[in-house]
MMTF fields as JSON, N, C-alpha, C and O atoms, coordinates in Angstrom:
{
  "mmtfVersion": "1.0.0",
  "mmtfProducer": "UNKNOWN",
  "numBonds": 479,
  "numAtoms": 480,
  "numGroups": 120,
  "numChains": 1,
  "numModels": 1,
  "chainsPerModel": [1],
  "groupsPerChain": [120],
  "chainIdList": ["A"],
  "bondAtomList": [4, 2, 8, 6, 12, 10, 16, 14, 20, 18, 24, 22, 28, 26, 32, 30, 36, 34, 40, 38, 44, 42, 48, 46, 52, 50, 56, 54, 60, 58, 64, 62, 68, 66, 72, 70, 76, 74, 80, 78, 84, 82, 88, 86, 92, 90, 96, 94, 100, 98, 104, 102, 108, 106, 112, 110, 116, 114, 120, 118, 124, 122, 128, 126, 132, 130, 136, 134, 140, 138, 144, 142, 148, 146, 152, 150, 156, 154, 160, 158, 164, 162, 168, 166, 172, 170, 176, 174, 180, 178, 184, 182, 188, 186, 192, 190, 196, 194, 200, 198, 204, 202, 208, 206, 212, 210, 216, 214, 220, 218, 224, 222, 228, 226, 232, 230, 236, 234, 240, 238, 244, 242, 248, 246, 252, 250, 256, 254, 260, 258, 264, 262, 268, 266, 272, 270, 276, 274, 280, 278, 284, 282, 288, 286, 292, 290, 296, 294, 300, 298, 304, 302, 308, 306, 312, 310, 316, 314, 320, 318, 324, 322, 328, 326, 332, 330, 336, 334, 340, 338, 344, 342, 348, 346, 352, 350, 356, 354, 360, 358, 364, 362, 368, 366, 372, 370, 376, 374, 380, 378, 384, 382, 388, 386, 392, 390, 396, 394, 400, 398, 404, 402, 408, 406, 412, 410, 416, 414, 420, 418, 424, 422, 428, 426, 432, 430, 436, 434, 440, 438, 444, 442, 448, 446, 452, 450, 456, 454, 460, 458, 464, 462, 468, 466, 472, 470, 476, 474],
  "bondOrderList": [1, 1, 1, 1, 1, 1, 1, 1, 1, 1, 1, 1, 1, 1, 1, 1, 1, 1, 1, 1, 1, 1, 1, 1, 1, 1, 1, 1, 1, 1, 1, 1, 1, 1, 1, 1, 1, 1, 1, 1, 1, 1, 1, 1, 1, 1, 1, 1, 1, 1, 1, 1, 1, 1, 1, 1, 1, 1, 1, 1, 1, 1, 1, 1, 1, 1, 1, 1, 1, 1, 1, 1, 1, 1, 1, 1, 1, 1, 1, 1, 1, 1, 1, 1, 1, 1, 1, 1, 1, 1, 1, 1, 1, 1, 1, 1, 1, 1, 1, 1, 1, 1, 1, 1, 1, 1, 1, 1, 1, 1, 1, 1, 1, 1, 1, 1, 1, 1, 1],
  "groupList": [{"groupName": "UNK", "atomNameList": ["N", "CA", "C", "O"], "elementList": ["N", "C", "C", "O"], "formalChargeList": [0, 0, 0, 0], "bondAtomList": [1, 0, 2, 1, 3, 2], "bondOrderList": [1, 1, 2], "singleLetterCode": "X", "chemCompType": "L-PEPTIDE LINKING"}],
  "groupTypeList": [0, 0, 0, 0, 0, 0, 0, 0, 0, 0, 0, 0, 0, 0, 0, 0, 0, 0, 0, 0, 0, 0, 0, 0, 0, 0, 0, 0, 0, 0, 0, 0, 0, 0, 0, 0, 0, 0, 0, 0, 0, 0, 0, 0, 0, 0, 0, 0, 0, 0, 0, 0, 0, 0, 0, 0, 0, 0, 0, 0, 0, 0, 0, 0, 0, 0, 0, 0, 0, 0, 0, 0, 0, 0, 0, 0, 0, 0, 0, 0, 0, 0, 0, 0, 0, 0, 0, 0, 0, 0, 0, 0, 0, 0, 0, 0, 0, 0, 0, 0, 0, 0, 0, 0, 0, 0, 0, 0, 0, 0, 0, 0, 0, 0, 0, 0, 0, 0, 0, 0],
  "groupIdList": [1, 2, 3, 4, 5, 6, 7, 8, 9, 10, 11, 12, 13, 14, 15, 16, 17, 18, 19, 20, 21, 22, 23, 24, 25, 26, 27, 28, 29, 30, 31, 32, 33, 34, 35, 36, 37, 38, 39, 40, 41, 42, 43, 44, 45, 46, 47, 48, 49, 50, 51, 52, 53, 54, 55, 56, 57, 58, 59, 60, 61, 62, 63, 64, 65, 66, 67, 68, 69, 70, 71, 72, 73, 74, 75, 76, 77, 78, 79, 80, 81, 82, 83, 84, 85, 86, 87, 88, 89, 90, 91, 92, 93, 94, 95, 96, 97, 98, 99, 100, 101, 102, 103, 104, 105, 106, 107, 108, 109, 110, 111, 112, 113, 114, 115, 116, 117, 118, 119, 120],
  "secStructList": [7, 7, 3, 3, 3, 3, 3, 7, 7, 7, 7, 7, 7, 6, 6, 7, 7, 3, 3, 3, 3, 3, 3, 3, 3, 7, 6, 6, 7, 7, 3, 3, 3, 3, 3, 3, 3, 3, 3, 3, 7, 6, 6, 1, 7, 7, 3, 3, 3, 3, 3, 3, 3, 6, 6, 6, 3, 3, 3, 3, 7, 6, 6, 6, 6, 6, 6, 3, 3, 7, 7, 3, 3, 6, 6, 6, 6, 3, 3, 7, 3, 3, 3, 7, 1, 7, 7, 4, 4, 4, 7, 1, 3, 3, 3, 3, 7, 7, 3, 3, 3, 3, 6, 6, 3, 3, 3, 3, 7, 7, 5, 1, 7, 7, 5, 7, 7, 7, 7, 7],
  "xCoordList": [186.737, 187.318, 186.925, 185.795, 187.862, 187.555, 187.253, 188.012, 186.207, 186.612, 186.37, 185.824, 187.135, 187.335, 186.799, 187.18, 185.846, 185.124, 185.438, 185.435, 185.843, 186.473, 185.252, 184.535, 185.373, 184.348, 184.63, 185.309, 183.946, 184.421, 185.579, 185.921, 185.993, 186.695, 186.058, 184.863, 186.853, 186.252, 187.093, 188.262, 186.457, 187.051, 187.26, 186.364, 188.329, 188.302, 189.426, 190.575, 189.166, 190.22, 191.378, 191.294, 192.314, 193.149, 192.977, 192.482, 193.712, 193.277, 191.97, 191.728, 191.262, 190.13, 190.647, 191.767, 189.176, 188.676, 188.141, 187.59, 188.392, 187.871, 187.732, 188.221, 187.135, 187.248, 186.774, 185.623, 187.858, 187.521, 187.315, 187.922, 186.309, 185.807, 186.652, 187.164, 186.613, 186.789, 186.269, 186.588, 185.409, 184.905, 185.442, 185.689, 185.672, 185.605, 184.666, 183.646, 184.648, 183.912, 183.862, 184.405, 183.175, 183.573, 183.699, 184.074, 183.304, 183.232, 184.625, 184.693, 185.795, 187.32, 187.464, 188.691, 187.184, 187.383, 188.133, 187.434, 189.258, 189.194, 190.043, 189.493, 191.08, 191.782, 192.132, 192.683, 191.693, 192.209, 193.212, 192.958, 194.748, 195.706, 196.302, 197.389, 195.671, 196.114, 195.531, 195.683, 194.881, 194.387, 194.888, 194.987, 195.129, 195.44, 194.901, 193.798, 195.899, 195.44, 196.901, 197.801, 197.111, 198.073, 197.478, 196.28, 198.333, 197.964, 198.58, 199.718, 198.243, 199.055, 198.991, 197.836, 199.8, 199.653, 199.952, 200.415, 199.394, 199.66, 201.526, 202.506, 201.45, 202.294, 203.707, 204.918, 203.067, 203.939, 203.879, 203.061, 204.252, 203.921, 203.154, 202.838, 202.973, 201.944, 203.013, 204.081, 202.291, 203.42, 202.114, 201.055, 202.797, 201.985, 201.409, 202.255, 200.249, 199.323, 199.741, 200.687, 198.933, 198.751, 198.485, 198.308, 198.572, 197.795, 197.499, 198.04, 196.693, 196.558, 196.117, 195.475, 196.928, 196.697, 195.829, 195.781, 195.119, 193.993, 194.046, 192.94, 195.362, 195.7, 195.443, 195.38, 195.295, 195.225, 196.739, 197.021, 197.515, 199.052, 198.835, 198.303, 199.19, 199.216, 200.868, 201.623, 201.016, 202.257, 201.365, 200.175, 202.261, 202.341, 203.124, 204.073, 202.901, 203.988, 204.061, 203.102, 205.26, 205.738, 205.18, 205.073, 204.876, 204.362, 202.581, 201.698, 202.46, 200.842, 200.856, 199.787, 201.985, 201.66, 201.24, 202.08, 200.446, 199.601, 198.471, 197.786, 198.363, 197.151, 196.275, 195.094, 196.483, 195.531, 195.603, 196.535, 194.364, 194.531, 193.651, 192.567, 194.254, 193.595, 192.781, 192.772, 191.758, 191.426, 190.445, 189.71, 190.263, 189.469, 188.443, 188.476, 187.602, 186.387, 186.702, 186.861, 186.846, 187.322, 185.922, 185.616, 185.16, 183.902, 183.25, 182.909, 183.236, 182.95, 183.585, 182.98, 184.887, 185.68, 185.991, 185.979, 186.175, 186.304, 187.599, 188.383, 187.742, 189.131, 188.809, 188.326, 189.045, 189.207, 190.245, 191.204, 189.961, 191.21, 190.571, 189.801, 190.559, 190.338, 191.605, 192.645, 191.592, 192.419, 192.153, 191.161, 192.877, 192.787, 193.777, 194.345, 193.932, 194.912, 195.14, 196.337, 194.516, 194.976, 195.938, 196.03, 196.564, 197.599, 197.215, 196.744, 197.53, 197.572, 198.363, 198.264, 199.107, 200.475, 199.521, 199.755, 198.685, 197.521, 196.64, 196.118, 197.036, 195.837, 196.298, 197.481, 195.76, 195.762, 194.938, 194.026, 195.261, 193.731, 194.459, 195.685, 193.275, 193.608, 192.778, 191.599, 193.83, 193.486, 193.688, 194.682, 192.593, 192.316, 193.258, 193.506, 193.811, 194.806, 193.982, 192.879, 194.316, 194.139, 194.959, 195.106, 195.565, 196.348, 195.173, 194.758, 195.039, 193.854, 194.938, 195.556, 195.156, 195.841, 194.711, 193.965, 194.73, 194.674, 195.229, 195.71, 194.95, 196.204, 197.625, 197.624, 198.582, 200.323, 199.808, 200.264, 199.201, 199.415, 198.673, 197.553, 199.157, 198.648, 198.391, 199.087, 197.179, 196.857, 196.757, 196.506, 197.017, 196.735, 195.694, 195.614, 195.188, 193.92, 193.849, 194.676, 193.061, 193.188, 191.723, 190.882, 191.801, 190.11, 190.613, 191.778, 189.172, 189.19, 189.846, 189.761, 190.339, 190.465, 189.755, 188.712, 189.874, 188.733, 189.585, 190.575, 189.213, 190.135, 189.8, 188.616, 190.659, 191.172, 191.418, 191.836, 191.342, 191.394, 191.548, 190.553, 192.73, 192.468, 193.078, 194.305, 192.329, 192.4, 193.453, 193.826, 193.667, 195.387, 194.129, 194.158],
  "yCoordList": [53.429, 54.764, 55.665, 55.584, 56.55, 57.349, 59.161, 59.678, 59.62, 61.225, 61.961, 61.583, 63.231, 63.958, 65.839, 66.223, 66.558, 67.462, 68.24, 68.082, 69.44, 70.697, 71.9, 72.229, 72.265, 73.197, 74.593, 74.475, 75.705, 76.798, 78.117, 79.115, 77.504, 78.821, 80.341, 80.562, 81.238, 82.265, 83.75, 83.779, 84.666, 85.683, 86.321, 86.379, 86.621, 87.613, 88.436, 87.999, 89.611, 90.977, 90.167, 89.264, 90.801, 90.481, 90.992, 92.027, 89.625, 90.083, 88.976, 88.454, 88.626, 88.043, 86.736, 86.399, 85.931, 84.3, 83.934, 84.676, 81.844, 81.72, 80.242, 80.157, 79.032, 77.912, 77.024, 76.847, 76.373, 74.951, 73.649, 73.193, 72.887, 71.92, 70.646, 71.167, 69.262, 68.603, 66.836, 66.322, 66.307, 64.919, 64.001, 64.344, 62.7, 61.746, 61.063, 61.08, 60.33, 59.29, 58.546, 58.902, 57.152, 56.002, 54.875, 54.794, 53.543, 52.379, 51.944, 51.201, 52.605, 51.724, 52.847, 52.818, 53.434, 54.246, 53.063, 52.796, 52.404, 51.368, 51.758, 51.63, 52.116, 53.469, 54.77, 54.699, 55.747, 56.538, 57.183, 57.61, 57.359, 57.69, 59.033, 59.462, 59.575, 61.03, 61.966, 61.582, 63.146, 63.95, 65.68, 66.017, 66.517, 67.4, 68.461, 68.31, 69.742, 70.528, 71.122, 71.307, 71.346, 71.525, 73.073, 73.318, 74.002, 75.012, 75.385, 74.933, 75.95, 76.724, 77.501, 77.701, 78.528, 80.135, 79.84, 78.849, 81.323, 81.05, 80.874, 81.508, 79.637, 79.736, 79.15, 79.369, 78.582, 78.043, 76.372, 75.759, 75.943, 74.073, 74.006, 74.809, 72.903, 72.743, 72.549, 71.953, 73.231, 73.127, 72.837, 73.435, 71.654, 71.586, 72.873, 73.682, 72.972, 73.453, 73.016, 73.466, 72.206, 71.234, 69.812, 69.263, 69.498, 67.584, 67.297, 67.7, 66.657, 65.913, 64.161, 63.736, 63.497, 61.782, 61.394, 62.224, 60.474, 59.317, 59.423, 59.323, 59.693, 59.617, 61.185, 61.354, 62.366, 63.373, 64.325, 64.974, 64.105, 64.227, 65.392, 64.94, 66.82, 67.807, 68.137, 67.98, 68.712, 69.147, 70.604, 70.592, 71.827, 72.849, 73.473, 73.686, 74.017, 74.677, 76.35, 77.089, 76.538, 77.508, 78.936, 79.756, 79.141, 80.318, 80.012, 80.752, 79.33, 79.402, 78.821, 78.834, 78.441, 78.109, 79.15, 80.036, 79.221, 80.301, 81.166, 82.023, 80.926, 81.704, 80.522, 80.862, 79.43, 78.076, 76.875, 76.17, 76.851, 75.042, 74.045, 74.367, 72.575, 71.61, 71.173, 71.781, 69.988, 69.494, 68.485, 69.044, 67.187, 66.319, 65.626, 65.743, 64.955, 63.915, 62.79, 62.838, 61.906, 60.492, 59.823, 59.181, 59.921, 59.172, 59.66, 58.843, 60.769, 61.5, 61.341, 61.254, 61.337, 61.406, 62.957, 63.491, 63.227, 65.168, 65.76, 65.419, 66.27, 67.273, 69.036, 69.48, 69.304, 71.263, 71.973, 71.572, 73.214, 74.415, 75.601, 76.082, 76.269, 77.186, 77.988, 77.615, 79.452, 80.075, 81.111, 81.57, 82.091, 82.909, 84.271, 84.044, 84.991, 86.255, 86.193, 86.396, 85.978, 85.913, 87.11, 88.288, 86.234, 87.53, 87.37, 86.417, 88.426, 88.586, 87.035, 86.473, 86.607, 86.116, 83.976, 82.96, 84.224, 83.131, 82.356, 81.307, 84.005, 83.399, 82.189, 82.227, 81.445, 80.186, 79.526, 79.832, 77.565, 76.819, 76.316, 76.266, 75.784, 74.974, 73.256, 72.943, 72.558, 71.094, 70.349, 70.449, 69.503, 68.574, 67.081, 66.827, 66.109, 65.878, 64.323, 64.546, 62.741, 61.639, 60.547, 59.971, 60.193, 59.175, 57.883, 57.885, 57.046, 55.576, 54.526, 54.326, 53.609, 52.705, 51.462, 51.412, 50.668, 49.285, 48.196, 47.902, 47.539, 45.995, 46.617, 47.158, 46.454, 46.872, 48.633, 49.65, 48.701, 49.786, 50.861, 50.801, 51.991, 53.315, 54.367, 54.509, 54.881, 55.098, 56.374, 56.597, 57.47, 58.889, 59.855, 59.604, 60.62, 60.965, 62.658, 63.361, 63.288, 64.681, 64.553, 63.655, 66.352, 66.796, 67.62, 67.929, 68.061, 68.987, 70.498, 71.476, 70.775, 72.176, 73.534, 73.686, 74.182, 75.099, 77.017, 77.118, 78.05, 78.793, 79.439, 79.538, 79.795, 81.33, 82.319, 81.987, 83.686, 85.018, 85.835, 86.129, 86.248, 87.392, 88.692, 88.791, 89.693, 90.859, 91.976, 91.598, 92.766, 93.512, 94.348, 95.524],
  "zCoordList": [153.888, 153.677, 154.838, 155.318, 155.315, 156.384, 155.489, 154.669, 155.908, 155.481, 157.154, 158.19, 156.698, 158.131, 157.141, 156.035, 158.144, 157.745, 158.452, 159.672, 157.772, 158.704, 158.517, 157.572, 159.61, 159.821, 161.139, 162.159, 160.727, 161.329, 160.974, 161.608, 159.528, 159.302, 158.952, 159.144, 158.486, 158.325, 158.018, 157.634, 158.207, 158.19, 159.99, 160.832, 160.118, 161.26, 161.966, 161.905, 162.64, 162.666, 163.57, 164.402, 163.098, 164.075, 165.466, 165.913, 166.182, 167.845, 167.759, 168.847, 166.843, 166.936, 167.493, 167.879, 167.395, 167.774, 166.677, 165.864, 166.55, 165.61, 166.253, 167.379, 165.719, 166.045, 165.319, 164.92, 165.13, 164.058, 164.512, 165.481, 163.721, 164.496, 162.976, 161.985, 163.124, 162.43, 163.132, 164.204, 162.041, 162.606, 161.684, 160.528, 162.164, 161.627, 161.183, 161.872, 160.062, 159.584, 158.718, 157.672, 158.767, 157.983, 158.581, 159.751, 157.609, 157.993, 158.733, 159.712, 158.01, 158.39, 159.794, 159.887, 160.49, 161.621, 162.616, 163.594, 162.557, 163.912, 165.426, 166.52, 165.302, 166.799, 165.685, 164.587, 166.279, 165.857, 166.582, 167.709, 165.89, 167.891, 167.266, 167.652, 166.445, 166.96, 165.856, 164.697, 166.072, 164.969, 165.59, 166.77, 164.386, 164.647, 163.564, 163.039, 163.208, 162.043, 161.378, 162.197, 160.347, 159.723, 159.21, 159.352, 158.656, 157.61, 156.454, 156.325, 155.735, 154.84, 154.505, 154.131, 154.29, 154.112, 152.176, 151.612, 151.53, 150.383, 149.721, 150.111, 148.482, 148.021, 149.379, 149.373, 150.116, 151.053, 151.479, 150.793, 152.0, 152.143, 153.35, 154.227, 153.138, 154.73, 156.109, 156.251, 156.875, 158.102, 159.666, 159.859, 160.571, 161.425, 162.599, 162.981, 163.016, 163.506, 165.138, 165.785, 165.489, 166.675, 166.067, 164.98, 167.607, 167.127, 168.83, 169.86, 168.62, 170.178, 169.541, 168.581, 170.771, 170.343, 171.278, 172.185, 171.438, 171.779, 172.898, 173.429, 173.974, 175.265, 175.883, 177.101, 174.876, 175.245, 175.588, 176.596, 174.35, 174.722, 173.481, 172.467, 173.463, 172.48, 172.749, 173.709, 171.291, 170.472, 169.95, 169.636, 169.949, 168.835, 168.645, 169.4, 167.39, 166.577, 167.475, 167.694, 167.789, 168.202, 167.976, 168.888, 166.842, 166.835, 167.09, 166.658, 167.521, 167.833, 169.824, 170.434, 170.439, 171.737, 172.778, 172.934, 173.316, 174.007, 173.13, 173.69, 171.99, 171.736, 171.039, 170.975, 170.583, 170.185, 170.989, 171.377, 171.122, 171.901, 171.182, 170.696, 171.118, 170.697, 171.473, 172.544, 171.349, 171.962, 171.268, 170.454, 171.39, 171.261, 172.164, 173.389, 171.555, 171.729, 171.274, 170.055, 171.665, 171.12, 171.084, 170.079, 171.991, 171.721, 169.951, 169.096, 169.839, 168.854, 167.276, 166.208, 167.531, 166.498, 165.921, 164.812, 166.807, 166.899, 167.034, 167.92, 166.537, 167.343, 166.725, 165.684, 167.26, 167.139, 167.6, 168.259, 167.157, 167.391, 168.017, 167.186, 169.108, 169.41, 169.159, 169.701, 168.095, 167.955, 168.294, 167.726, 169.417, 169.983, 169.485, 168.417, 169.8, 169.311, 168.299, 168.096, 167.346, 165.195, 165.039, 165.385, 164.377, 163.536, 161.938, 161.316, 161.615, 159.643, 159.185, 158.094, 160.318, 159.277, 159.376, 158.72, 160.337, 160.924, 159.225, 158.849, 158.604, 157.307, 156.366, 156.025, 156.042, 155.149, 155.462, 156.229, 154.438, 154.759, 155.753, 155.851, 156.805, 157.684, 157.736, 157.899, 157.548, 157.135, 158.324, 159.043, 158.538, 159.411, 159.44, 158.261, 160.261, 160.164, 160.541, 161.039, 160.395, 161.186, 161.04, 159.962, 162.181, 161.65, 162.717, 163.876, 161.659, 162.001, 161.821, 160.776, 163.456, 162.85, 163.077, 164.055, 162.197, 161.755, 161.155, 160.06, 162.517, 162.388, 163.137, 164.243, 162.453, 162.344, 161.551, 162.074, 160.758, 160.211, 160.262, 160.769, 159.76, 160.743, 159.135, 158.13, 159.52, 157.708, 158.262, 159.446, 157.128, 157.505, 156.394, 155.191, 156.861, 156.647, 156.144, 156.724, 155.256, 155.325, 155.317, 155.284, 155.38, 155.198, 154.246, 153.993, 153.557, 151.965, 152.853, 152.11, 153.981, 153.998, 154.539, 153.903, 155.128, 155.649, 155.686, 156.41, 155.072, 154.486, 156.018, 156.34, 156.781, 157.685, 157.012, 155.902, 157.194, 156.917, 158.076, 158.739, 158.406, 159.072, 159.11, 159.14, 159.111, 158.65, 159.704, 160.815, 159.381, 160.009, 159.967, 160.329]
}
């Protein structure tokens, strides 16, 4: 079983900084080729964040390009979010993301969640 631990949320003003960290771990860890962060605002579905894969290749969601960047540790089993310029509309949980493949197949992964807040 793999678990992935999110860490670093919080409260903070808009205009603020915040940064989330998330690790891997577990016996079945065997490539991991891409981890990212998803969020959700209340009463809404989860919608992607960023992601960066194994090779160091990032994707983000439009309303966050230029003020968050991903970035990983592969030795580590790490990935994070530096989020920069928060807006009010930023607040929800933000869930840690892994897709582990082993063999042919490619298993995907959450973390329990880490709540953002930020204040107008």
């Amino acid at each position: 079983q793999v678990q992935l631990v999110e860490s670093g949320g919080g409260l903070a003003p808009a205009r603020g900084s915040l940064r989330l960290s998330c690790v891997a771990s577990g016996r079945d860890i065997v490539s991991i080729k891409l981890m990212g962060w998803y969020y959700q605002a209340p009463e809404k579905s989860r919608e992607l964040v960023a992601t960066i894969t194994s090779g160091g290749s990032t994707n983000y969601a439009d309303s966050v390009k230029g003020r968050f960047t991903v970035s990983g540790d592969n030795a580590k089993n790490m990935v994070y979010l530096q989020m920069n310029s928060l807006k009010p509309e930023d607040t929800g949980v933000y869930y840690c993301h892994a897709r582990i493949r082993d063999g042919l197949v490619d298993y995907h992964y959450w973390g329990q969640g880490t709540q953002v807040t930020v204040s107008s």
